[in-house]
C-alpha positions as a Markdown table, in Angstrom:
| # | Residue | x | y | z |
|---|---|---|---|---|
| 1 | Unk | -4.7 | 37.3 | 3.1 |
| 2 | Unk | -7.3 | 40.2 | 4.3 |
| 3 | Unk | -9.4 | 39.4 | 7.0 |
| 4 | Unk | -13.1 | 40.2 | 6.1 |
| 5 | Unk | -15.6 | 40.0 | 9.3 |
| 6 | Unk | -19.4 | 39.7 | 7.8 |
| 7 | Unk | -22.0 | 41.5 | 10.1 |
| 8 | Unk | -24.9 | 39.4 | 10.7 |
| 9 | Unk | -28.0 | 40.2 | 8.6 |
| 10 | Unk | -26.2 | 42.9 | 7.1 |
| 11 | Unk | -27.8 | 45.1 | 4.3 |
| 12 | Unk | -26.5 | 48.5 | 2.4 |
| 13 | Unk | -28.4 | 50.9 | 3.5 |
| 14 | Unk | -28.0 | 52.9 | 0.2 |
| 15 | Unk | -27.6 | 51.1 | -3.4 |
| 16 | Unk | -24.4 | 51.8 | -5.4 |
| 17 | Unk | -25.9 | 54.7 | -7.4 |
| 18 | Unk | -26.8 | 56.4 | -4.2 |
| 19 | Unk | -23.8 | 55.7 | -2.2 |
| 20 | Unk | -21.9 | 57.2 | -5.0 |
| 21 | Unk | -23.9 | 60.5 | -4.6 |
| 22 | Unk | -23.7 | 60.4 | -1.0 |
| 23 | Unk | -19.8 | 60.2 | -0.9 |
| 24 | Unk | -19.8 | 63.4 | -2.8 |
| 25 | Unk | -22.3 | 65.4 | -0.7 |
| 26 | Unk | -20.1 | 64.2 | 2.9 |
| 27 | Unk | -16.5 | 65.7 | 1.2 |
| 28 | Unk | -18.8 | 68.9 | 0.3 |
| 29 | Unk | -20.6 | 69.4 | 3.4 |
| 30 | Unk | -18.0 | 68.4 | 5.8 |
| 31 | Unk | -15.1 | 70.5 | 4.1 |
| 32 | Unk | -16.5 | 73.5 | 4.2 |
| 33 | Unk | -18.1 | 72.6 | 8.0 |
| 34 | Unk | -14.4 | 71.8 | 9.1 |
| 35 | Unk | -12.7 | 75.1 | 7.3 |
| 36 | Unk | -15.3 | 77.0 | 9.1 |
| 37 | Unk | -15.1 | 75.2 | 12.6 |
| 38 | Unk | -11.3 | 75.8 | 12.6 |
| 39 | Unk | -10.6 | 78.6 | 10.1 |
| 40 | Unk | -8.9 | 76.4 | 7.9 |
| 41 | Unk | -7.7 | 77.7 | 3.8 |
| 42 | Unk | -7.6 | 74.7 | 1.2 |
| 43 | Unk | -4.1 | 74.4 | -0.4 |
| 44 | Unk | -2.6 | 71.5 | -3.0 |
| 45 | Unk | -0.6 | 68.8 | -1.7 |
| 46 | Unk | 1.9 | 66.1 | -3.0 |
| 47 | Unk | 1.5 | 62.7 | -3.5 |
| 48 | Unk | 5.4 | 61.6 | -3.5 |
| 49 | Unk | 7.9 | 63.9 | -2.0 |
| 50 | Unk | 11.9 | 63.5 | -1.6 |
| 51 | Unk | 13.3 | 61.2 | 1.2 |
| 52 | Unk | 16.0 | 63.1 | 2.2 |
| 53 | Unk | 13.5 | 66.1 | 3.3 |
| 54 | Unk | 12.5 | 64.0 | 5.8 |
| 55 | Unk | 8.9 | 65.3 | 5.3 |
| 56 | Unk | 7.2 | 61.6 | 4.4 |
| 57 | Unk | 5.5 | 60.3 | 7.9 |
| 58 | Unk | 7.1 | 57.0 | 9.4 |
| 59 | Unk | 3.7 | 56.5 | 10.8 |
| 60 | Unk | 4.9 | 53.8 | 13.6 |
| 61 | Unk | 8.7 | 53.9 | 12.0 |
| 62 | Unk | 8.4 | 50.3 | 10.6 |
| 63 | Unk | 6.0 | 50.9 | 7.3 |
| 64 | Unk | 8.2 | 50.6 | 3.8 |
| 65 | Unk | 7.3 | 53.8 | 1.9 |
| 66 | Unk | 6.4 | 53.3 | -2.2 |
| 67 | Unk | 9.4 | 54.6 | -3.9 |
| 68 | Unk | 10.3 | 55.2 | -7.5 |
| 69 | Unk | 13.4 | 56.8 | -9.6 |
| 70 | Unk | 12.3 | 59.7 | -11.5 |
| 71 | Unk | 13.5 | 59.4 | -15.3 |
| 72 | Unk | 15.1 | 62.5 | -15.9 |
| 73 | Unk | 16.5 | 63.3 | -12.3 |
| 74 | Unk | 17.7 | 59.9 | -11.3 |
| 75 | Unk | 16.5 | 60.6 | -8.0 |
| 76 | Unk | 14.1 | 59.0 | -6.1 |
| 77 | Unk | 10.6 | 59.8 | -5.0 |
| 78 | Unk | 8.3 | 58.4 | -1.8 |
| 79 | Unk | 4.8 | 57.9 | -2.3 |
| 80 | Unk | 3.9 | 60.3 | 0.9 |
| 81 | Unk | 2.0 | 58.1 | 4.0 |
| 82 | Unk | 0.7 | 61.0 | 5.1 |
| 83 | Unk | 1.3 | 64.6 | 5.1 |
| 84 | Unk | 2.2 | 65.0 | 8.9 |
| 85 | Unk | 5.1 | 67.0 | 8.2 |
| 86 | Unk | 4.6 | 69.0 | 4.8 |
| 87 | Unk | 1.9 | 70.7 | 6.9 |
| 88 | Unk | 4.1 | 72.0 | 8.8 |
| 89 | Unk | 6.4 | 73.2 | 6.4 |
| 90 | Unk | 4.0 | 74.4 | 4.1 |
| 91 | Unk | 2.6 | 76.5 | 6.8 |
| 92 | Unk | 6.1 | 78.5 | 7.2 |
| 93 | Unk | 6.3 | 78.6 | 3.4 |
| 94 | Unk | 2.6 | 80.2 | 2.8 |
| 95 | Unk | 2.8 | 82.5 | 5.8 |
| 96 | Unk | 0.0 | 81.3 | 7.8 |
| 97 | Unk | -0.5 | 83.1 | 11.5 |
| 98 | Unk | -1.7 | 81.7 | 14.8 |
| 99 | Unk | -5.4 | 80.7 | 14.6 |
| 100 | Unk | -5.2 | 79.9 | 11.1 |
| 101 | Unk | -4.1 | 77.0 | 9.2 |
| 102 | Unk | -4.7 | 74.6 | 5.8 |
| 103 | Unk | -6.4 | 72.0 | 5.1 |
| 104 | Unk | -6.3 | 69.1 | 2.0 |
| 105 | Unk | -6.8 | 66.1 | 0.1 |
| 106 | Unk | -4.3 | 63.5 | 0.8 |
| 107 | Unk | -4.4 | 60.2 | -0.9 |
| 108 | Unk | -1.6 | 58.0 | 0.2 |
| 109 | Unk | -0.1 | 54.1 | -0.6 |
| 110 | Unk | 0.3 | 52.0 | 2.4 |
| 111 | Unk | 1.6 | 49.2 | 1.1 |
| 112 | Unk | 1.9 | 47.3 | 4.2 |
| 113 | Unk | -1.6 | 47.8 | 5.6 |
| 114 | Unk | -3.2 | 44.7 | 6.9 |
| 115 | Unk | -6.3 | 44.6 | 4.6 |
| 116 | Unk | -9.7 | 44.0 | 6.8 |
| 117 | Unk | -12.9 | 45.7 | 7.0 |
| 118 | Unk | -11.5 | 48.9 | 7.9 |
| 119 | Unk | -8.1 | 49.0 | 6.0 |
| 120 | Unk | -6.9 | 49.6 | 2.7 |
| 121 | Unk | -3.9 | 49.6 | 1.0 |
| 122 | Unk | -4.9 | 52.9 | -0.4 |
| 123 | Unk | -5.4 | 56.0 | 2.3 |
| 124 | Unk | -7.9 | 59.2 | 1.6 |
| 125 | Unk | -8.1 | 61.6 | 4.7 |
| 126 | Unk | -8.5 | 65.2 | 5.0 |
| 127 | Unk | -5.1 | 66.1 | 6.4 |
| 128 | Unk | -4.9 | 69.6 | 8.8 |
| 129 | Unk | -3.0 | 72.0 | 9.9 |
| 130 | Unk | -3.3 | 74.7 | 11.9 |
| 131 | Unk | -0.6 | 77.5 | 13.6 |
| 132 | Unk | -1.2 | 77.5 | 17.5 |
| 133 | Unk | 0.7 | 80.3 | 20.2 |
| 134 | Unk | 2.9 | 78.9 | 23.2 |
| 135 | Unk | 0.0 | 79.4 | 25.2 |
| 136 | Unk | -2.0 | 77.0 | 23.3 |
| 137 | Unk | 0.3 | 74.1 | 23.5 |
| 138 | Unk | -2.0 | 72.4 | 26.3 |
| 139 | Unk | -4.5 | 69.8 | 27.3 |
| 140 | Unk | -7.0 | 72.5 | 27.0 |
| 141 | Unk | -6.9 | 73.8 | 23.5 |
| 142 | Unk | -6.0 | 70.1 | 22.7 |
| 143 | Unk | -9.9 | 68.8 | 24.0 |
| 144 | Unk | -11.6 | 72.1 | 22.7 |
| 145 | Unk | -10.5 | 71.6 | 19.2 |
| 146 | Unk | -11.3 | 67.8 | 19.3 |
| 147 | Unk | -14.9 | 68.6 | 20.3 |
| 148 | Unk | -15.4 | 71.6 | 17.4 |
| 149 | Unk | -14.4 | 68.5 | 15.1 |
| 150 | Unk | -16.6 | 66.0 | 16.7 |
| 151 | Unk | -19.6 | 68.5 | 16.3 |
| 152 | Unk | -18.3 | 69.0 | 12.5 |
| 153 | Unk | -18.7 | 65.2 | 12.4 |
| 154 | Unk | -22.1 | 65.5 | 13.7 |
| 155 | Unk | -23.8 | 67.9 | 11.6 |
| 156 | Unk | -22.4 | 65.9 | 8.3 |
| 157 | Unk | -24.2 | 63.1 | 9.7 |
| 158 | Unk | -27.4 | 64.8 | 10.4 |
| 159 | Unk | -27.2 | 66.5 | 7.2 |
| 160 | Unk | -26.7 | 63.5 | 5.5 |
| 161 | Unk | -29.5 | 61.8 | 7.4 |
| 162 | Unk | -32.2 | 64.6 | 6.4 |
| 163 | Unk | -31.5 | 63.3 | 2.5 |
| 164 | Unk | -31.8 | 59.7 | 2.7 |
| 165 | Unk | -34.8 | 58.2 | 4.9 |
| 166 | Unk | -32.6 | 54.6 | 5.3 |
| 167 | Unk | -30.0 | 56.4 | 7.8 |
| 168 | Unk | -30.2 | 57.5 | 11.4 |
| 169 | Unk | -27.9 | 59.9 | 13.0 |
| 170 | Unk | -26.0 | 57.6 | 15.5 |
| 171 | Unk | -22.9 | 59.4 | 16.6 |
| 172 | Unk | -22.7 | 60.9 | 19.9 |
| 173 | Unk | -21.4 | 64.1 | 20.8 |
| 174 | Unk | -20.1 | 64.0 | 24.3 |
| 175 | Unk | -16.9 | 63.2 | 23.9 |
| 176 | Unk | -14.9 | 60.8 | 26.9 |
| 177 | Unk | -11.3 | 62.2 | 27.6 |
| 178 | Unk | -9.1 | 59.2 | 28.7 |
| 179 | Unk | -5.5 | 58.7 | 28.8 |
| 180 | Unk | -3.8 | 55.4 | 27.3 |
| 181 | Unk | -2.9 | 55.1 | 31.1 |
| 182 | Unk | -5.9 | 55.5 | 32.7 |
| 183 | Unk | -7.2 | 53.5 | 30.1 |
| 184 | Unk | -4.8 | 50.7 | 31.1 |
| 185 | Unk | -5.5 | 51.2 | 34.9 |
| 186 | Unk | -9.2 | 50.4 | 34.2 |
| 187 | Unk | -8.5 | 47.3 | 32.2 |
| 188 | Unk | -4.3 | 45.9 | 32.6 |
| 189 | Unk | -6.2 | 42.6 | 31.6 |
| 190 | Unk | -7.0 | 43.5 | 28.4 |
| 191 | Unk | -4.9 | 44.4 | 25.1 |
| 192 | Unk | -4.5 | 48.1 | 23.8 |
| 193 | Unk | -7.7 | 46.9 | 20.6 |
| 194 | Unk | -9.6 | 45.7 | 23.6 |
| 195 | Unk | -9.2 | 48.1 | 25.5 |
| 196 | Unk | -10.3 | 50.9 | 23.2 |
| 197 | Unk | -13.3 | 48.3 | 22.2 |
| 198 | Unk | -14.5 | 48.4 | 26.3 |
| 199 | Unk | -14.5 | 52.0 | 26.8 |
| 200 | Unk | -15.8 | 53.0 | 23.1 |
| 201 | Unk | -18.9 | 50.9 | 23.4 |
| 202 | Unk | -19.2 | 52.3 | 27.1 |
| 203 | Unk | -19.1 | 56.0 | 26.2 |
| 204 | Unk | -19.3 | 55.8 | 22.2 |
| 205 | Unk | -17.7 | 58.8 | 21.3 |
| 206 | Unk | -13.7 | 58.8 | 22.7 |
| 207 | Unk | -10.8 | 60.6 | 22.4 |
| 208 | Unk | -7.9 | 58.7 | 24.2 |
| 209 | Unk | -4.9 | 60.8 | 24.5 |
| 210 | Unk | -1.4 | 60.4 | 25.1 |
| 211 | Unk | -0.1 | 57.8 | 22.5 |
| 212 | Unk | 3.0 | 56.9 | 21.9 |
| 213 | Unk | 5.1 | 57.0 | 24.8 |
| 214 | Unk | 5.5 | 53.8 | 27.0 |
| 215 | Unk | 2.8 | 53.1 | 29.9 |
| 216 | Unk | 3.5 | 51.4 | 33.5 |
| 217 | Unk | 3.5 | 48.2 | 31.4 |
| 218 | Unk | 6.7 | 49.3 | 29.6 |
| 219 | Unk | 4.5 | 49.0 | 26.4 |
| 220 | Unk | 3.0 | 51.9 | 24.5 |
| 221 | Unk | -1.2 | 51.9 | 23.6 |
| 222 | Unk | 0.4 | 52.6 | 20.3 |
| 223 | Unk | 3.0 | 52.9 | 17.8 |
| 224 | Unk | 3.6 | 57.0 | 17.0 |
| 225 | Unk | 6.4 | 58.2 | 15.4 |
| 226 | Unk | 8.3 | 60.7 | 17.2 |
| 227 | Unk | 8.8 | 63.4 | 14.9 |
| 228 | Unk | 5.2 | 65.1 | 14.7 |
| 229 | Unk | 2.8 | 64.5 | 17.5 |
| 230 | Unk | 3.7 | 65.6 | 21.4 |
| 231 | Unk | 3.3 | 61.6 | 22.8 |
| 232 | Unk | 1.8 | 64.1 | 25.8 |
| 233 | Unk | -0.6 | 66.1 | 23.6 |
| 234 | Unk | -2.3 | 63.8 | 21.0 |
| 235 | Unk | -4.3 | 61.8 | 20.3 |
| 236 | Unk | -7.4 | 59.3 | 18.6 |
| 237 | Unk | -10.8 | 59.6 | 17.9 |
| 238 | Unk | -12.8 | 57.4 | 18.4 |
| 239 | Unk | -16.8 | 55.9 | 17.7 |
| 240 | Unk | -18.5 | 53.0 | 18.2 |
| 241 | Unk | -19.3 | 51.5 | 15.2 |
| 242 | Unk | -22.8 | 49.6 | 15.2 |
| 243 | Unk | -22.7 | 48.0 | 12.4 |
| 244 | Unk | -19.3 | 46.2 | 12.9 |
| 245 | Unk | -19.8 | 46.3 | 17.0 |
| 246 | Unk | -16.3 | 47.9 | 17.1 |
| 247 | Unk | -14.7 | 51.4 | 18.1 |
| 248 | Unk | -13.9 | 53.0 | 14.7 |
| 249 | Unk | -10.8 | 55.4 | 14.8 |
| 250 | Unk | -11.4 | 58.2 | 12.5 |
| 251 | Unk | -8.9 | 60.4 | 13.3 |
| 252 | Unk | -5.2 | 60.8 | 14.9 |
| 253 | Unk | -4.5 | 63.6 | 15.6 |
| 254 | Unk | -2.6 | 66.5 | 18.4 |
| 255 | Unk | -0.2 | 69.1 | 19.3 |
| 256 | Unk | 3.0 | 69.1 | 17.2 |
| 257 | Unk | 6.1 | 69.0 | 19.2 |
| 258 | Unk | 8.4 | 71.7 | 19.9 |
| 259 | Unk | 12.0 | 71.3 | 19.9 |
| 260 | Unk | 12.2 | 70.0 | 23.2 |
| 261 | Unk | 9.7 | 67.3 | 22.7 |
| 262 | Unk | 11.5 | 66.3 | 19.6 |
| 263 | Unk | 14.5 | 65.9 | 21.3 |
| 264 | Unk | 13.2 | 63.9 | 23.8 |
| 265 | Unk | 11.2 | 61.7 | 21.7 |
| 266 | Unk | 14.3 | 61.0 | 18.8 |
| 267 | Unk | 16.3 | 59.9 | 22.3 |
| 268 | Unk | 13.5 | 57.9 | 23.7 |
| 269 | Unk | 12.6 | 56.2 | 19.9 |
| 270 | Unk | 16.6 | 55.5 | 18.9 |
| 271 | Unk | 16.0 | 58.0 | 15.9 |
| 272 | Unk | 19.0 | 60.3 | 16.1 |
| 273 | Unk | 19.9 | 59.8 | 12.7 |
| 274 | Unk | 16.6 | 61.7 | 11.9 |
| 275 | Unk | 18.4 | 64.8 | 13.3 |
| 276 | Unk | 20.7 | 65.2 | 10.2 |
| 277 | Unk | 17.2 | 65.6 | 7.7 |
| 278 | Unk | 15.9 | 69.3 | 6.5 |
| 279 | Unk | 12.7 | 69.0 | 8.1 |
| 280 | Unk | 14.2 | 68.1 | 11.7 |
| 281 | Unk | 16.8 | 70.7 | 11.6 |
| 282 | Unk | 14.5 | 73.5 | 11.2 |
| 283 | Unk | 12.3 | 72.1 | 13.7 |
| 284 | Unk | 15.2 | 71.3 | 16.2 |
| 285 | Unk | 16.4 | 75.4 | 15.2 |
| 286 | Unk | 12.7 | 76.3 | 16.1 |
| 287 | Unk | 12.2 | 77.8 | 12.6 |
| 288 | Unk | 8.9 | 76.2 | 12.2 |
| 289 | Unk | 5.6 | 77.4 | 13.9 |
| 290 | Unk | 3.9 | 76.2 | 16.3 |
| 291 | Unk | 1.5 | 73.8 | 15.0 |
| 292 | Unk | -1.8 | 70.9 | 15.9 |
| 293 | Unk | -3.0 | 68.7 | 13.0 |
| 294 | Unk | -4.2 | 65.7 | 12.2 |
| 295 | Unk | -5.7 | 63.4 | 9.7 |
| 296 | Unk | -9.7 | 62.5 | 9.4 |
| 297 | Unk | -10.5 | 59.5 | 7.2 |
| 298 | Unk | -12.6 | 60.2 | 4.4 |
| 299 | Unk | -13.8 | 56.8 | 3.7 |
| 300 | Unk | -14.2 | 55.7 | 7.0 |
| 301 | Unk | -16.2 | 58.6 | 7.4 |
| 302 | Unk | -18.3 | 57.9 | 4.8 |
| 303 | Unk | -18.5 | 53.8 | 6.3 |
| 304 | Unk | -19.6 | 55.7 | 9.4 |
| 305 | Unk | -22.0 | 57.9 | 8.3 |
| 306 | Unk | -23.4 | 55.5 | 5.5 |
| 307 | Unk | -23.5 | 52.8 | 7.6 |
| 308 | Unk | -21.2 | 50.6 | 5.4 |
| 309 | Unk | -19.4 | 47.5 | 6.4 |
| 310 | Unk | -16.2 | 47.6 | 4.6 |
| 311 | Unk | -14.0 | 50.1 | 3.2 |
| 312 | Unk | -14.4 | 49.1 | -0.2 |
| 313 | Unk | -18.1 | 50.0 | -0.5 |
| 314 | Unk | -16.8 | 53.6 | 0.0 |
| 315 | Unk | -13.3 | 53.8 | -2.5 |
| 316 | Unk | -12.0 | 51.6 | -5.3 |
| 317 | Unk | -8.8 | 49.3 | -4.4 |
| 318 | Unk | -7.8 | 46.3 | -4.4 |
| 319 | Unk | -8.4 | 42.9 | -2.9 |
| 320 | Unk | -7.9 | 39.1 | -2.7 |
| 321 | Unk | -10.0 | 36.9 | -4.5 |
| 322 | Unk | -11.8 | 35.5 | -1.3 |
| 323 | Unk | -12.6 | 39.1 | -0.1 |
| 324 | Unk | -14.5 | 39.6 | -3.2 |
| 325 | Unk | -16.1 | 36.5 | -3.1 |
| 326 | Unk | -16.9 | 36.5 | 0.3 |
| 327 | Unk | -18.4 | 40.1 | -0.2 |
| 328 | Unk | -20.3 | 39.3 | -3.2 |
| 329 | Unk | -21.8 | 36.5 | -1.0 |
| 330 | Unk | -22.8 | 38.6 | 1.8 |
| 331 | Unk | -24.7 | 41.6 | 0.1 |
| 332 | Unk | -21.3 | 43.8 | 0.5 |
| 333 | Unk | -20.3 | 45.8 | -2.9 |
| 334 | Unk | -17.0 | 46.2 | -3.2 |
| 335 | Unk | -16.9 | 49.3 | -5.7 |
């Protein structure tokens, strides 16, 4: 069963026809705003790619991949979660160099996504990556390329804005730096959601870093798997969302680990086994490049920026018969 949450007095600000047109202005305007900000090339991607690569993301290590056997081969074939660690690969195999990177369309099948307001089975994002020095593997560069994305965010929504006279620009630029730590100090009352719900409303526009690893509670914020994000170099953004009075993730994102943090992490995670795949032995050789990435939702930026209360106003999938009706009750258009 999905858990839908109804916004009081809630009304589209757009009408089906126009939403539709407005979805394809945002991927437009904010691609090319984002390849500029970062000096990002669009490339092709997969949707399904070969388990034994290791490249498919394990997101939190306990999602069950989509799998099928190909006819001819007899091999089988994941339906990708994300594209965490093709990026990497593909940046190697197309010969990118530091202070460039790739960019592209991933759709994805998360088959065991809780379905609510903000969640889907089916996953759009832009997914990014870009080829970093040794110098650049630090807090630093981390913040400075989370605020160049924040301002891309920005100008879609302003841009947006000046076309449709029914939507405000409402996303703040300063971004809040906290840790998961820090963010734990300030309320160890409070769960991880609750948390990020406190200090999102407080500042509206957050990036909490450091995910992954445990905290002084001997729980982490989050789950992260440990075989693409530095647990001490990543992390979310997020913004608070008016219209569902929530903090509204849109991205995850960070620094890539090295060799040494992938050590570390596949000891600290039990995930050893992971050292026998392609993908981890090049890394683990350091015969991949230094990389940061990350993945920005398309349709929750277009909720964000459209002022949408569900996810299905923005893309087509699937949901239960009291979803719809409970929608179709409520002014919400599921498309």
């Amino acid at each position: 069963m999905s858990k839908i949450m109804i916004p009081e007095n809630y009304q589209s600000a757009l009408d089906l026809y126009e939403t539709q047109v407005a979805i394809g202005k945002i991927h437009t305007i904010f691609e090319d705003k984002l390849g500029k900000a970062l000096s990002l090339k669009r490339v092709s991607a997969p949707l399904f790619v070969d388990p034994a690569t290791g490249l498919n993301d394990d997101l939190s290590g306990v999602e069950r991949p989509v799998a099928f056997e190909m006819k001819d081969t007899k091999k089988t074939a994941q339906v990708v979660h994300s594209l965490a660690k093709w990026k990497r690969q593909a940046l190697k195999d197309y010969d990118f160099y530091p202070g460039n990177g790739l960019y592209t369309n991933m759709n994805a099948i998360r088959r065991d996504e809780e379905l609510s307001n903000i969640h889907s089975v089916y996953v759009d994002q832009w997914d990014w990556e870009k080829v970093i020095t040794k110098e650049e593997r630090n807090v630093a560069y981390l913040e400075e390329t989370v605020k160049k994305i924040v301002d891309v965010i920005c100008d879609t929504e302003e841009e947006i804005a000046s076309m449709y006279h029914t939507l405000t620009p409402s996303i703040k630029r300063e971004v809040k730096f906290i840790t998961s730590q820090e963010l734990l100090d300030l309320y160890p009352d409070k769960t991880p959601k609750e948390r990020e719900n406190l200090i999102t409303k407080e500042y509206k526009t957050v990036f909490l870093m450091q995910i992954g690893d445990k905290l002084s509670n001997g729980e982490p914020h989050d789950g992260r798997a440990p075989d693409y994000d530095d647990w001490k170099l990543n992390g979310d953004i997020l913004f608070w969302n008016d219209v569902l009075g929530k903090a509204f993730e849109i991205s995850s994102m960070g620094i890539r680990v090295d060799e040494v943090a992938l050590d570390e992490q596949l000891n600290k995670a039990h995930c050893n086994d992971r050292r026998e795949l392609t993908f981890h032995k090049h890394l683990l050789n350091g015969e991949l490049p230094l990389t940061i990435g990350g993945g920005i939702g398309q349709s929750r930026l277009c909720m964000l920026i459209l002022k949408k209360a569900h996810i299905g106003e923005v893309q087509t999938s699937l949901w239960d018969e009291e979803t719809k009706k409970a929608s179709k009750e409520h002014g919400i258009k599921l498309l």
